[in-house]
N, C-alpha and C positions, 0 to 999 in steps of 0.2 A: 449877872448870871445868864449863862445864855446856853438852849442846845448844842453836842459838839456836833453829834453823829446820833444819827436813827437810822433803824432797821424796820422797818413794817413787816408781819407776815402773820400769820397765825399760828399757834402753839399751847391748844388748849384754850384757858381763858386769855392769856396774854396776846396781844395784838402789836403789842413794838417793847424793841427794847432801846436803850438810849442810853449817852453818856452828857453828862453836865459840866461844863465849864463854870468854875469861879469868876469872878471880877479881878481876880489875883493869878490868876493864869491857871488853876490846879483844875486837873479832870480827876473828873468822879465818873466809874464805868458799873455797869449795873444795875441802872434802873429798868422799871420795866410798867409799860402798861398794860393796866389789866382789865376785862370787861367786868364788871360787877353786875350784882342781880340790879343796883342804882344808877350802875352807868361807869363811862369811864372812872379810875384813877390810876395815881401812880405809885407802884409797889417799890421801897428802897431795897439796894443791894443788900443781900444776906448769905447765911452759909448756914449748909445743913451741919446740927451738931451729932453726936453720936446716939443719941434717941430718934434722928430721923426728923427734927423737930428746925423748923425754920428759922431763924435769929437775923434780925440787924445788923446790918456791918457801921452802917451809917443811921445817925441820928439826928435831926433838927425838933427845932420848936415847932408849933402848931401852926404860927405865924408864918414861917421859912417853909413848913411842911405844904401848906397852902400855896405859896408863892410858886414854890416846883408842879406842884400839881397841875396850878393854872397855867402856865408855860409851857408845861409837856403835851397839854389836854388842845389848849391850840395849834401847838406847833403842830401836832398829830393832823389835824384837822385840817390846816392850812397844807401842808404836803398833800393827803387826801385830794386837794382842788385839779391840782395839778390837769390844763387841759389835753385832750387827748390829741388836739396838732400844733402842741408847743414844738421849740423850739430847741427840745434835748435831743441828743448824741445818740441816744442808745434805748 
């Protein structure tokens, strides 16, 4: 499982959004991280239903839900580094 693609910016509480590669090839698009009053986590893809009310699109265990977390939470962080007279394009 590995990040495909992150977006950093601000948007309210949200701070990136990001999509998730499989180990099986399948991207997952829609996550997002978000600032909590505890600190970072990651919010999975959902969809407003017709109450206005937020819902899950995607689901894992506790276990898997943790795993994403901690990947998204460094990956975040690890881009963050990035020094100011690297050696990018743009």
């Amino acid at each position: 499982m590995g990040i495909d693609r992150m977006k950093r910016g601000q948007w309210g509480k949200i701070v990136a959004f990001f999509d998730l590669k499989t180990e099986e090839g399948y991207i997952i698009k829609g996550f997002k991280i978000v600032e909590g009053n505890d600190g970072l986590f990651v919010g999975f893809p959902s969809q407003k239903n017709k109450d206005d009310e937020y819902n899950d699109t995607v689901f894992a265990d506790k276990e898997l839900r943790q795993q994403t977390n901690d990947l998204a939470i460094k990956y975040y962080h690890q881009e963050m580094e990035v020094p100011e007279n690297s050696d990018v394009p743009f």
